[in-house]
C-alpha positions in Angstrom: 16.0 -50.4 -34.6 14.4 -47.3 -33.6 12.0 -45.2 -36.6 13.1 -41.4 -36.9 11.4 -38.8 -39.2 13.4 -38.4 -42.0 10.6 -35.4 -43.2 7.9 -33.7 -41.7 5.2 -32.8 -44.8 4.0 -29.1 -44.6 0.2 -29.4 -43.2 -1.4 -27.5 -46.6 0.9 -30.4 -48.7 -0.4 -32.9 -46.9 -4.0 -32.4 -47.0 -3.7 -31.9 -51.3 -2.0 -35.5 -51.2 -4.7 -36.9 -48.9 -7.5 -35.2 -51.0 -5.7 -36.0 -54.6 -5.0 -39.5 -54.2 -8.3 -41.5 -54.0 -11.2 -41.9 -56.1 -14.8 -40.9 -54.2 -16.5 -43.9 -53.0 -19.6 -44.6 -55.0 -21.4 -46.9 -52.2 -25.0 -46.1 -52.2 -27.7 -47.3 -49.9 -31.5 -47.0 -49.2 -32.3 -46.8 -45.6 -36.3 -46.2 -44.1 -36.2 -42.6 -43.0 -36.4 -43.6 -39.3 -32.9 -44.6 -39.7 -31.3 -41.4 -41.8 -30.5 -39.7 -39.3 -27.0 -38.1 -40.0 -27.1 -39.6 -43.1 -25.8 -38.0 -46.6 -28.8 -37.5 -49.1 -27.1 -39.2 -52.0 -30.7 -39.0 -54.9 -32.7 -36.0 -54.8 -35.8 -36.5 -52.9 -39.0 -35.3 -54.3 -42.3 -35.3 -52.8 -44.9 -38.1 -53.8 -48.1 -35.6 -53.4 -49.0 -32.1 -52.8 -49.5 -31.0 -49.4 -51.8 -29.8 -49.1 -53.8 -32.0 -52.1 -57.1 -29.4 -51.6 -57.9 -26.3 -50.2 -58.4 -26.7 -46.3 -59.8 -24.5 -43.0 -57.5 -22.9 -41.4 -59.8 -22.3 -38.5 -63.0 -23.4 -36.8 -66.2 -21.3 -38.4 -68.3 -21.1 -41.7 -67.1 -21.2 -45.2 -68.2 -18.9 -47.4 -68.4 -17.0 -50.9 -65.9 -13.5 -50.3 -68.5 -11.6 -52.4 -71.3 -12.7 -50.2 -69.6 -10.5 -47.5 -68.6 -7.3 -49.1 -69.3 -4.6 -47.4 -70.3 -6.1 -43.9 -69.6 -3.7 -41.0 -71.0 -3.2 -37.4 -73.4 -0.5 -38.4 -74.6 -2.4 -41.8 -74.3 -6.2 -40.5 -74.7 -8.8 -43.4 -76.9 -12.0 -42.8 -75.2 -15.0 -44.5 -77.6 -18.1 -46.5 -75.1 -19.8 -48.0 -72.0 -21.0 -46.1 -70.9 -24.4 -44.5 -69.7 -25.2 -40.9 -66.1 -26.2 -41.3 -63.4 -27.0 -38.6 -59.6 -26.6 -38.6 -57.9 -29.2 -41.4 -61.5 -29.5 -43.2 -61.7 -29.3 -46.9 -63.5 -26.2 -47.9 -66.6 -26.8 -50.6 -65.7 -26.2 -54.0 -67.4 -22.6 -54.8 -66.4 -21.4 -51.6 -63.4 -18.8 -51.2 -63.2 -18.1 -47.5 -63.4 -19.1 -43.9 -64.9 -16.6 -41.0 -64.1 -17.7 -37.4 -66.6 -18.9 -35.8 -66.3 -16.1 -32.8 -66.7 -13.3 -35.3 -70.3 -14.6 -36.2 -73.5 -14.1 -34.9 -75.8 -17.3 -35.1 -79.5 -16.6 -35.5 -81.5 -19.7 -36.8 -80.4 -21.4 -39.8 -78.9 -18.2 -40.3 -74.7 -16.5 -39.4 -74.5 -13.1 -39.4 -71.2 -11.5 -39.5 -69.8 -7.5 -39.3 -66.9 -7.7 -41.2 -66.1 -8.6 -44.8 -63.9 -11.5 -45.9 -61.6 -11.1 -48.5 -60.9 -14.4 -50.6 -58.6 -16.8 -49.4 -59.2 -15.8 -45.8 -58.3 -18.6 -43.1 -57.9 -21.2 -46.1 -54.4 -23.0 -46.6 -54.8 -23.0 -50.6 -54.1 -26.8 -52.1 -50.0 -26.9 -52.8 -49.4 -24.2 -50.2 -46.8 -26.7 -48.3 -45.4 -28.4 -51.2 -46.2 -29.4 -54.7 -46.1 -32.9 -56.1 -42.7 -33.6 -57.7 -41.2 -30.7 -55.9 -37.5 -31.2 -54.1 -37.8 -31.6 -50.4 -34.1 -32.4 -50.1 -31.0 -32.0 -52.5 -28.2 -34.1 -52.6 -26.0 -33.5 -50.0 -28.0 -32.8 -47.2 -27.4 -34.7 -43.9 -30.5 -35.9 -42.5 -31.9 -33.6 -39.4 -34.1 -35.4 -37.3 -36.9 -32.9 -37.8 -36.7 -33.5 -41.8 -38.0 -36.3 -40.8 -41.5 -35.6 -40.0 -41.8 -33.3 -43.3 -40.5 -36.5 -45.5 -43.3 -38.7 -43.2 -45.9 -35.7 -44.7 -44.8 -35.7 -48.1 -45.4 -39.7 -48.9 -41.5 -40.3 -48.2 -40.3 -43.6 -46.3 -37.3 -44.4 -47.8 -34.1 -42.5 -48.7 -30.8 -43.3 -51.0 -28.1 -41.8 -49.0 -24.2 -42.0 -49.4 -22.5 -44.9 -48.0 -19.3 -45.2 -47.2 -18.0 -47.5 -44.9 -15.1 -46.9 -42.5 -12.6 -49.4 -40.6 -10.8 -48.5 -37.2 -8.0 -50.6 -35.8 -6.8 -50.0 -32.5 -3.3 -51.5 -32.3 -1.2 -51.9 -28.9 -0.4 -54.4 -26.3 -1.0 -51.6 -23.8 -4.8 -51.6 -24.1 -7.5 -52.3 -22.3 -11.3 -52.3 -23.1 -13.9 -50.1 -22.6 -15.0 -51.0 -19.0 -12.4 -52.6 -17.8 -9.7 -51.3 -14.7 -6.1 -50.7 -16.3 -2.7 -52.0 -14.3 -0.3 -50.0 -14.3 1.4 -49.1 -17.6 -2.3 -49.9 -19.5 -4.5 -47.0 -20.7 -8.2 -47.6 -21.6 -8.7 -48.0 -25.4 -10.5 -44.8 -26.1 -9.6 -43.5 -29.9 -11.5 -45.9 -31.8 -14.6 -44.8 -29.7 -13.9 -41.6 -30.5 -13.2 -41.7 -34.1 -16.5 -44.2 -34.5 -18.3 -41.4 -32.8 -17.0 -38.5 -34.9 -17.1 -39.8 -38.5 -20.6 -41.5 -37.7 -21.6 -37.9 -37.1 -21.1 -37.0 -40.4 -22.9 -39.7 -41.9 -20.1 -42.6 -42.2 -21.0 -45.9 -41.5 -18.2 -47.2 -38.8 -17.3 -50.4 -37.9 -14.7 -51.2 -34.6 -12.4 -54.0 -34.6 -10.8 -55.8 -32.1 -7.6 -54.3 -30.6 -4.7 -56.0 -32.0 -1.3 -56.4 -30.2 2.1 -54.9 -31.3 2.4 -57.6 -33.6 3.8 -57.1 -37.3 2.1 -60.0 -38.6 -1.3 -59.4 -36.7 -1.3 -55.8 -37.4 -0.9 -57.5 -41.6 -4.0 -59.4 -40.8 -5.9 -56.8 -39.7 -5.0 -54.3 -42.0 -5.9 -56.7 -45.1 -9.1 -57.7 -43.5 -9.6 -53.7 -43.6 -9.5 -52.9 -46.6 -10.7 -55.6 -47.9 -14.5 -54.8 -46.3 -14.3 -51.1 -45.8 -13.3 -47.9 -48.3 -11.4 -45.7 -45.4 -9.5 -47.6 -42.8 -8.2 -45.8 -39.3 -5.5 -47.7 -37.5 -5.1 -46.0 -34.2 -1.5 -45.9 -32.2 1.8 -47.7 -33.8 2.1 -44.5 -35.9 5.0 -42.4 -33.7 8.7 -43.5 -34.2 9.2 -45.5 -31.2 10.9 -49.2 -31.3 7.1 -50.9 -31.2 5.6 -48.6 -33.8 5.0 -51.3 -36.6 2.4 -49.6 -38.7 4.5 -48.0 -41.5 6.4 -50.6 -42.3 3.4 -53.1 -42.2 1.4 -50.1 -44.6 4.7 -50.9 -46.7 4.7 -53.8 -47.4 1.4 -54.1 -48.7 0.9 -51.1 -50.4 2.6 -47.5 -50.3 3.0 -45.1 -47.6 2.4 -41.5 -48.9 3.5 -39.3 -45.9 4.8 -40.3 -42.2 4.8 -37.0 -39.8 3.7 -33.9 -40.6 4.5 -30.7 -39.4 1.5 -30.1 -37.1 1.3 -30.2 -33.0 -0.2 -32.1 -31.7 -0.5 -35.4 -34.3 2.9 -35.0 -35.9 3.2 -38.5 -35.8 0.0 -39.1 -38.2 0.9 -41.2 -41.5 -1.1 -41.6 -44.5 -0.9 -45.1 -46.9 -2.8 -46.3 -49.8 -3.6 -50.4 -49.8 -5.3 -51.7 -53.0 -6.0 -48.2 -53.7 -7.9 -47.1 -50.7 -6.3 -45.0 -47.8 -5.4 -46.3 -44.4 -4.6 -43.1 -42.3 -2.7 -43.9 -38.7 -3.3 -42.0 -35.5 -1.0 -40.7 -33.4 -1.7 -42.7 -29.7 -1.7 -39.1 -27.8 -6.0 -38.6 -27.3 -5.4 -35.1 -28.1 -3.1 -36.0 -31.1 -5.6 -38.5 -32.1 -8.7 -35.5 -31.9 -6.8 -33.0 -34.0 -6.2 -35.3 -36.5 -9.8 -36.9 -37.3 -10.9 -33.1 -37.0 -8.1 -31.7 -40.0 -7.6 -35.0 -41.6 -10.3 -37.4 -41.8 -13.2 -34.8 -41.9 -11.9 -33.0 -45.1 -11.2 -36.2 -46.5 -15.0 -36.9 -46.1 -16.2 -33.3 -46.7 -14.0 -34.1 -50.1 -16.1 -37.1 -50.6 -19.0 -35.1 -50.6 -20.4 -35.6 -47.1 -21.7 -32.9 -44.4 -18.8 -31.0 -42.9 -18.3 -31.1 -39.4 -20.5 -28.4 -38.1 -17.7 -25.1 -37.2 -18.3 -21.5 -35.9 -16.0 -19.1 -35.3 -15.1 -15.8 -33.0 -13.2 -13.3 -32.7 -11.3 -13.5 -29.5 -9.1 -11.9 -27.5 -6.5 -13.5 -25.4 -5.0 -12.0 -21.5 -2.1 -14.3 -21.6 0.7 -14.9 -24.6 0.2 -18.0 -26.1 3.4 -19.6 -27.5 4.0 -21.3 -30.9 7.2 -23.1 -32.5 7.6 -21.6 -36.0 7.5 -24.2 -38.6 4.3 -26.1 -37.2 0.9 -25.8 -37.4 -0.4 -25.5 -34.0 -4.2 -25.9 -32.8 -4.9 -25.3 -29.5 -7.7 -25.9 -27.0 -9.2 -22.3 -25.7 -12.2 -21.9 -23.7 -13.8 -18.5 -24.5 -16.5 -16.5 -22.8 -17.7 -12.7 -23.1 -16.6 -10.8 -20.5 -18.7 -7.3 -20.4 -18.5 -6.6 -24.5 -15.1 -8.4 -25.1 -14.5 -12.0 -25.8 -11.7 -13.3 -23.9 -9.9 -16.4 -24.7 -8.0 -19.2 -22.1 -5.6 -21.4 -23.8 -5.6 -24.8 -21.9 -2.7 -27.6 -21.6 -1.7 -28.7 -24.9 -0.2 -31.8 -23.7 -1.0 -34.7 -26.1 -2.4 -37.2 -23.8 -4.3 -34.4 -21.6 -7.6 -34.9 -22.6 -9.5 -32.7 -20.2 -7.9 -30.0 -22.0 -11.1 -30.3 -25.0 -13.5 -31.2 -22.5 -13.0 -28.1 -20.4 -12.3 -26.1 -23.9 -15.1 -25.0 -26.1 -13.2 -24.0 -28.9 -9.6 -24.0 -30.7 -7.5 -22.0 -32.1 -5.0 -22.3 -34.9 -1.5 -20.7 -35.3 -0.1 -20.9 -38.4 3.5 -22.5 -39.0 4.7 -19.3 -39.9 3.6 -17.8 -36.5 5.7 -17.7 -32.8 2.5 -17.4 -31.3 0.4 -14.3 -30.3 1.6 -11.6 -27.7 -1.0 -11.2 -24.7 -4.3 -9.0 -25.5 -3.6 -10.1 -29.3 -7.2 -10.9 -30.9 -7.3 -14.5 -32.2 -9.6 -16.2 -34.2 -10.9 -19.4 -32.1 -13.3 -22.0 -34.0 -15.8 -23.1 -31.5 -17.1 -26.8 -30.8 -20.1 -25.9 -29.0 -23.0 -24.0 -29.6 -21.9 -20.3 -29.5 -24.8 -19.2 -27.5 -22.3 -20.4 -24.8 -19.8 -18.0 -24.9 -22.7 -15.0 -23.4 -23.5 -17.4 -20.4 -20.0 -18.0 -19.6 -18.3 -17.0 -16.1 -14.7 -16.6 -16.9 -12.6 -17.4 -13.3 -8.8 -17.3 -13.6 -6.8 -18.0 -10.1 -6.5 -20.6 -7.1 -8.5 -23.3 -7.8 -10.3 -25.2 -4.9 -12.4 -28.7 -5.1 -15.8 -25.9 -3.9 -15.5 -24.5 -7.2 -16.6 -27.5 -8.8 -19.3 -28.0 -6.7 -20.0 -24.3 -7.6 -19.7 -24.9 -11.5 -22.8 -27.7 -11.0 -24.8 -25.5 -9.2 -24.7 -22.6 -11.4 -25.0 -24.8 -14.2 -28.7 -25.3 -12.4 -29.0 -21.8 -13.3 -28.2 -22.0 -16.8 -24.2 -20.5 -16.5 -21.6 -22.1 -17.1 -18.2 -21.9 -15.1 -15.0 -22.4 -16.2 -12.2 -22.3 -13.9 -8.4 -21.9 -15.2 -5.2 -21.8 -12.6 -3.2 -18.8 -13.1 -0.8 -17.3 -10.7 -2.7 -14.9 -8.4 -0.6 -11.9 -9.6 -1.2 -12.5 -13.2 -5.1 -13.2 -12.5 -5.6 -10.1 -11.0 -3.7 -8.0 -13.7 -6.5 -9.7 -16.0 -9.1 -8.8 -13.5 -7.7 -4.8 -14.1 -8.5 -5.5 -17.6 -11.8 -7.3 -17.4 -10.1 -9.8 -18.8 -12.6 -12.4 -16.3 -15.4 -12.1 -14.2 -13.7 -13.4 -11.1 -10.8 -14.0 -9.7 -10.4 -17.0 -7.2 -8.1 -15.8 -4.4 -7.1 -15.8 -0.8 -6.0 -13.4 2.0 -4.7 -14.2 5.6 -7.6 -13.3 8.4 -8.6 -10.2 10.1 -9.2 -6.5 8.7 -5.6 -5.7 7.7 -3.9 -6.8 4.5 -0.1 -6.6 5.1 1.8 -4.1 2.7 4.1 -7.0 1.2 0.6 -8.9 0.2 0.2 -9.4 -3.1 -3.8 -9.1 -3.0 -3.0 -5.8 -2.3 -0.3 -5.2 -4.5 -2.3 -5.7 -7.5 -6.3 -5.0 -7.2 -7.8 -2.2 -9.5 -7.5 1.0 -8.8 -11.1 0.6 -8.0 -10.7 -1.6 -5.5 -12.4 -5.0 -5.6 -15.2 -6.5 -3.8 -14.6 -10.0 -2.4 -16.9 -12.8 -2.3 -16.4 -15.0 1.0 -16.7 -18.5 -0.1 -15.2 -20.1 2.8 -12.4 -20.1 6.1 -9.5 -23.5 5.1 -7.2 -25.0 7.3 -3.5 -24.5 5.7 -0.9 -26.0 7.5 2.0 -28.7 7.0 1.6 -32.6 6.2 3.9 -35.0 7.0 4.0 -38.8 6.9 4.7 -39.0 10.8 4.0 -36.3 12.2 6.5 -33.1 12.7 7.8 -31.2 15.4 9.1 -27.6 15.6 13.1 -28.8 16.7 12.9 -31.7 13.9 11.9 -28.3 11.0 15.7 -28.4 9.8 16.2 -32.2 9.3 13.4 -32.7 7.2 13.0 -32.3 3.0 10.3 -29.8 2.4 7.7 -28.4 -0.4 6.8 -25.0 -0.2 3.8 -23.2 -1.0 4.1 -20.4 -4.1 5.3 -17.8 -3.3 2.9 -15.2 -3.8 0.4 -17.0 -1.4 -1.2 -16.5 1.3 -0.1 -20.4 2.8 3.6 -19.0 1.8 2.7 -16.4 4.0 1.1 -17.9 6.9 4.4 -20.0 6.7 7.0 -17.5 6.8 4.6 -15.9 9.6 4.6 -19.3 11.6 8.3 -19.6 11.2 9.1 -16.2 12.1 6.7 -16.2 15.6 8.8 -19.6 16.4 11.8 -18.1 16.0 13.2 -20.1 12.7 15.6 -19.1 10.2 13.8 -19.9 6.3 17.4 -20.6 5.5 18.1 -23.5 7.5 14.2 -25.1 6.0 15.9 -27.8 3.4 13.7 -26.6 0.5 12.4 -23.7 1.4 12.6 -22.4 -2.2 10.9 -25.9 -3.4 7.1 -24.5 -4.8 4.9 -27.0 -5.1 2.2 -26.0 -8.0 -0.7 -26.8 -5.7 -1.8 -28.2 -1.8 -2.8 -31.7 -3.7 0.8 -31.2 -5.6 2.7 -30.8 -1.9 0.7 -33.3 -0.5 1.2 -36.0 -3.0 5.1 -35.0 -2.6 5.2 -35.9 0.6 3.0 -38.4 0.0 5.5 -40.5 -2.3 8.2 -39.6 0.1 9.8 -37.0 -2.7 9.6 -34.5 0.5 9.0 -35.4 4.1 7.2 -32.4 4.7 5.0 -29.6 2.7 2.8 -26.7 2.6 -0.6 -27.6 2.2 -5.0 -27.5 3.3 -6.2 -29.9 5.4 -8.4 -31.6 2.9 -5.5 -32.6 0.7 -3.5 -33.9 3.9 -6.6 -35.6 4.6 -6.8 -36.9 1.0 -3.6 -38.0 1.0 -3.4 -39.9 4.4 -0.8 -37.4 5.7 -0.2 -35.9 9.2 -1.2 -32.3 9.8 0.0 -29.7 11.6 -2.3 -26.2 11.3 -0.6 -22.9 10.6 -3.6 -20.8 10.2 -6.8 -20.1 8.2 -6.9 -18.7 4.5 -9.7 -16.5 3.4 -10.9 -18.5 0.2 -13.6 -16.5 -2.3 -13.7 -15.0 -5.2 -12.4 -11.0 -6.6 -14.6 -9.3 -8.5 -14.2 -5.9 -10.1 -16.9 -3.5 -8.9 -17.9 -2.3 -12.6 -18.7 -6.1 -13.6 -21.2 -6.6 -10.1 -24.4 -5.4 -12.3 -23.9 -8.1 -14.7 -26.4 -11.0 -14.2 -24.1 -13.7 -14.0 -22.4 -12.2 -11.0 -25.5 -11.9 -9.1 -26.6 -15.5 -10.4 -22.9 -16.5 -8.7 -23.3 -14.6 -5.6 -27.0 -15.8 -5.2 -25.5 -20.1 -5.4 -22.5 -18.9 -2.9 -24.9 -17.8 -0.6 -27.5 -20.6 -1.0 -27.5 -23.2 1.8 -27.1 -25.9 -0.9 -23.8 -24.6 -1.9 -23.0 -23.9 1.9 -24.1 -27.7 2.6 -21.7 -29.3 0.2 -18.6 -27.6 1.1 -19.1 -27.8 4.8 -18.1 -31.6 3.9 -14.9 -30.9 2.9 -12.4 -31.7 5.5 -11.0 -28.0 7.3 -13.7 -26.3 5.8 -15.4 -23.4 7.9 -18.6 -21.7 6.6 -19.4 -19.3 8.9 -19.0 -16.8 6.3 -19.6 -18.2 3.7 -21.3 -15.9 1.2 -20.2 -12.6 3.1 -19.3 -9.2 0.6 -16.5 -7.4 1.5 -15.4 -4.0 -0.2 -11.3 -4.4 -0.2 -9.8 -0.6 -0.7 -6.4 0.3 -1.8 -5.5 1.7 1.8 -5.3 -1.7 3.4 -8.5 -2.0 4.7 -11.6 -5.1 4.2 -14.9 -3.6 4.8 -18.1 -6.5 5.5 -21.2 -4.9 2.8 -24.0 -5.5 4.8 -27.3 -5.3 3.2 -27.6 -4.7 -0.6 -24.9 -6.1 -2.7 -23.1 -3.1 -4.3 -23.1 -2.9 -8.2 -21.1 0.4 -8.8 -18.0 1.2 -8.2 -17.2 4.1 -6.3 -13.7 6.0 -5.1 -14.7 4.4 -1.6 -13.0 1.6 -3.1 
């Protein structure tokens, strides 16, 4: 019989049932201070002794009585008689109120002289200047830093009570693998767990991992009983959507009460919440990215509730290029990568697709629509919480276009430099639109060969008014892949991908067919677009298409047969008001290095020739080689 969701719980109701229904763990536990680290002060820590316990030298020199000094200068020098030779961290003599350095006296005999008074207290750290004895050093509630550390080392401290509260994970499913080990087909790495372990231990939980248990009623039972028997918060991961091998609720069921299954959020709808002998057993949703979003707005306020350090959040202000749709009714949180582009924050949505985790690994933030929301219109200004350190966001390059492998190899190398890259496929025509705007540094793009852009071109169609200037990056092989091979009389009997069709291989294609002659409406899926070269290749590749659009690296990749059509002109756009910025000139510096120019001339079609060449691309058609000084203004040349 196949589960269905009879309600979905409104997010804000859920979280007052999740934080309402359990008492606060009152597990305690001393641990040396070596091993606090992340750890929840639970007893107020105090020091044992004053710091420092007497008055001590700040510097090297001679302590001395102030009022033996008064009125020292360089015309009426005063000869000292009664002082004592002290270094850094010595205890100064009782009766003695200062410290001179050493380089400001004059030695002569037994005898300092010195040219300037010293007023009391000078170069001395007075006795309880650090700390007092009995003073708090660290209040409850404080998670452990590891430079407290050394101050709790200094103030007599080794040990520490800190909150304890321990935490059980479950993954469940006959579908998983461990960590390490190859999956077959239809298996996926167990990776949740790891990930919740990793999470809540930042916050000061202690975590324990159990074995992964089969779809198995009775086993998941076991496990769950073992659980919460030995731990106050127990995760089970998976078995909590409404499929026909989802056993979780009912097992939660049957030994104890299920408070909520599904709540109106994306992703994690599936997430479920029970109580077993009065402790709660929350279920994540399978889906990575379901999985994230619910340890990050379920299990961390549950702990925050039991009084441990939040999870560490910033947030922005952002604006966003593109619309960014929401169903009304659920709580959406997205992935966005966000960098600052001139003055302006900018914001990227990435894939929200449940199991696409390299959605928060190339994201540095997230955003949350509301339920009652359908989304923000494009240049709306968001609020995006970050998940890195926001210092990020000001050495950010923002590119939005055609992505090529060389831009990863880019992105490492800038990296090198301090930058960071982030890369986002958009659809040339919209890309450059945001380029108008400012809306990213750079544009990834191509154009056919030679000086002149053809009128129908959408390069041209769409640059600033400014113009652009073009970074060469490098000259790539486009042309069609086959399985066996293709020839010009066999075009028509053939099943085909296309390129996009506001790209340059869709118009070195429609240019090959038209020198040869052949009608686009007799090509068997000519209006077939393939979202990539790798996409077109790996159609023909598992013989959904005999033949497609595509580089020569990805034919290559693939194992396919290639037939060249002509070179594209592969770098990056850049709007002439951003080239002054110093993360442009970083970029164009690591194009042009011979290290970048090394790596990609391993890439299969790859010319670099060029590579690192600055062209000035004008509105009447023309591309222009800079030679010389890079320009970094703008100018109606352009």
């Amino acid at each position: 019989m196949v589960n269905r969701y009879l309600t979905l719980t409104p997010l804000e109701q859920a979280l007052s049932i999740l934080k309402s229904s359990f008492q606060v763990p009152a597990g305690l536990e001393v641990v040396p201070i070596t091993k606090a680290i992340g750890r929840v002060i639970a007893v107020p820590v105090y020091a044992k002794y004053s710091v420092p316990e007497a008055s001590l030298a700040a510097m090297d020199g001679i302590a001395v009585r102030s009022a033996d000094t008064i009125g020292a200068s360089d015309q009426a020098p005063v000869t000292l008689e009664r002082f004592v030779r002290v270094n850094t961290g010595n205890i100064v003599p009782p009766g003695f109120d200062a410290v001179i350095m050493i380089e400001d006296t004059w030695e002569s005999g037994d005898q300092f002289q010195i040219r300037k008074s010293a007023p009391p207290n000078q170069h001395i750290r007075p006795a309880c200047e650090d700390i007092r004895e009995g003073q708090l050093v660290l209040p409850v509630g404080h998670q452990v830093r590891p430079f407290d550390i050394g101050a709790l080392a200094t103030y007599g401290i080794t040990h520490v009570e800190v909150r304890s509260v321990r935490v059980g994970i479950i993954p469940t499913g006959s579908e998983l693998v461990p960590l390490g080990v190859r999956p077959a087909p239809g298996q996926v790495v167990e990776s949740n767990t790891i990930m919740a372990q990793v999470f809540l231990s930042s916050m000061g939980a202690c975590c324990r991992r159990y074995p992964i248990i089969r779809d198995d009623p009775d086993l998941i039972a076991q496990a769950l009983e073992e659980a919460v028997r030995d731990n106050d918060l127990v995760i089970i991961s998976a078995g909590s959507s409404a499929g026909t091998r989802d056993f979780t609720a009912g097992v939660i069921r049957s030994l104890g009460e299920l408070l909520f299954h599904g709540v109106a959020i994306r992703p994690g709808k599936p997430v479920m919440l029970g109580r077993i002998s009065g402790k709660p057993v929350l279920g994540l949703p399978g889906y990575p990215l379901a999985a994230q979003t619910v340890l990050r707005e379920f299990a961390a306020p549950l702990l925050e509730s039991w009084g441990f350090a939040p999870a560490q959040r910033y947030t922005v202000m952002t604006r966003i290029f593109r619309a960014l749709a929401s169903d009304p009714g659920f709580d959406d949180f997205v992935p966005v990568y966000v960098g600052r582009v001139g003055t302006t924050c900018w914001g990227v949505p990435q894939s929200r697709g449940s199991g696409v985790q390299m959605a928060t690994i190339k994201a540095n933030g997230y955003t949350h629509v509301p339920a009652p929301l359908e989304g923000y219109e494009a240049d709306s200004e968001i609020e995006v919480i970050l998940t890195t350190d926001p210092a990020r966001i000001d050495r950010t390059l923002l590119l939005s276009g055609l992505l090529d492998p060389s831009l990863e190899d880019l992105a490492n190398l800038v990296h090198e430099k301090g930058l960071f890259l982030h890369a986002s496929s958009f659809g040339t025509t919209g890309a450059l639109l945001a380029l108008r705007k400012k809306a990213c540094h750079a544009v990834p793009a191509s154009f056919p060969p030679g000086s002149l852009l053809p009128d129908c071109h959408f390069l041209m169609q769409n640059i600033p008014p400014e113009g652009l200037i073009f970074i060469h990056i490098a000259a790539i092989r486009t042309g069609i892949a086959s399985r066996k091979g293709i020839t010009l009389d066999t075009f028509d009997a053939n099943r085909w991908v296309n390129a996009k069709r506001d790209s340059t291989a869709r118009f070195l294609f429609d240019s090959f067919l038209s020198s040869h002659g052949l009608d686009p409406g007799r090509i068997n899926g000519y209006r077939n677009e393939a979202g990539s070269p790798a996409a077109a290749a790996k159609a023909v590749a598992n013989r959904i298409a005999d033949a497609g659009i595509c580089t020569a690296g990805t034919a290559s990749e693939a194992g396919l047969c290639f037939m060249e059509i002509g070179q594209e002109q592969y770098g990056l756009a850049v709007h002439p008001d951003l080239l002054p910025d110093h993360k442009i000139q970083s970029l164009i510096s690591v194009i042009r290095s011979s290290e970048f120019r090394h790596l990609i001339s391993g890439y299969p079609g790859y010319d670099v020739a060029s590579t690192g060449t600055i062209h000035k691309v004008s509105n009447d058609r023309t591309i222009a080689e800079v030679s010389g000084e890079i320009p970094v203004q703008g100018s109606s040349s352009l």
